[in-house]
C-alpha positions as semicolon CSV with decimal commas, in nm:
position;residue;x (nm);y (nm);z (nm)
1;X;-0,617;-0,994;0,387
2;X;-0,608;-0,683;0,216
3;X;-0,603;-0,452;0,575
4;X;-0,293;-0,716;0,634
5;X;-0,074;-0,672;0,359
6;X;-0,139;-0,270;0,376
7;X;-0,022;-0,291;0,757
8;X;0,230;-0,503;0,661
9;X;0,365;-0,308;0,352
10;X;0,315;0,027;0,602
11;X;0,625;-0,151;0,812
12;X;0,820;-0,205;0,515
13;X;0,775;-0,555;0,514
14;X;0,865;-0,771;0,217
15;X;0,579;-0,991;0,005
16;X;0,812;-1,295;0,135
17;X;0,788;-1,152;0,511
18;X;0,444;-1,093;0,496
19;X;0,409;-1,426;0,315
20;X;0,584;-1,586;0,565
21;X;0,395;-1,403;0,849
22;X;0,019;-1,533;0,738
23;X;0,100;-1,895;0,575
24;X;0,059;-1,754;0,203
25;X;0,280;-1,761;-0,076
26;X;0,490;-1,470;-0,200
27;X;0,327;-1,518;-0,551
28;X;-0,021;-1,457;-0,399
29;X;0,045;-1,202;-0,158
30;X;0,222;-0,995;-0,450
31;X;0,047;-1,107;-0,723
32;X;-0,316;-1,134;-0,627
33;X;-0,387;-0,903;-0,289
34;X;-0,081;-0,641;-0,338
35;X;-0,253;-0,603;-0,697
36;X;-0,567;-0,564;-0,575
37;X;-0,511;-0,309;-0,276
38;X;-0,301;-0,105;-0,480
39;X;-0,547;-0,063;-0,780
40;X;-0,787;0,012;-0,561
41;X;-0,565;0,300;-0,369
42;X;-0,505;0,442;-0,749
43;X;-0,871;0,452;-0,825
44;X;-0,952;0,610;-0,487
45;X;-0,672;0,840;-0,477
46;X;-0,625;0,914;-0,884
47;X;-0,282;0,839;-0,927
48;X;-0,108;0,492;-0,983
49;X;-0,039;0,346;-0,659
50;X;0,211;0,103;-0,555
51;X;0,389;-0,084;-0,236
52;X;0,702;0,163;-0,357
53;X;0,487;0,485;-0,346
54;X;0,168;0,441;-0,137
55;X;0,289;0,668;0,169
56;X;0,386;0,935;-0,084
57;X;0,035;0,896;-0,239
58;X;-0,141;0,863;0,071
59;X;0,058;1,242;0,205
60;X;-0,016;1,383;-0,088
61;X;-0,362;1,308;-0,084
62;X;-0,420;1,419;0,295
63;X;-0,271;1,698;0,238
64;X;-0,461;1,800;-0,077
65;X;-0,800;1,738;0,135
66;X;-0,642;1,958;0,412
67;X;-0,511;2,166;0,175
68;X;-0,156;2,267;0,328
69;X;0,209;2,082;0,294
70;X;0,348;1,943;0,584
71;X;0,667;2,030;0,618
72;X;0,983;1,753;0,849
């Protein structure tokens, strides 16, 4: 479910759309599996993660690894 909600929140879907989308509630899709995916993005990545910043974290990470800025 995890993979879902990332793929989901990666097309700016809302907890309620991707709620919707899978039979879920909002509550659980926010509170229990966002939660969980994003903690675990902070603790892989080192900063605090969230459905708001993950892309941000995610470029910033790649291009720490890859060590250049890409610039659009």
């Amino acid at each position: 479910m995890k993979l879902k909600v990332f793929q989901a929140s990666w097309s700016d879907k809302t907890y309620d759309e991707i709620a919707i989308n899978y039979g879920y509630s909002a509550e659980y899709i926010n509170k229990d599996v966002g939660n969980k995916l994003w903690h675990k993005l902070s603790q892989a990545l080192g900063e605090k993660v969230t459905k708001k910043n993950f892309k941000a974290a995610l470029k910033r990470a790649w291009e720490k690894q890859n060590n250049f800025i890409i610039y659009y």
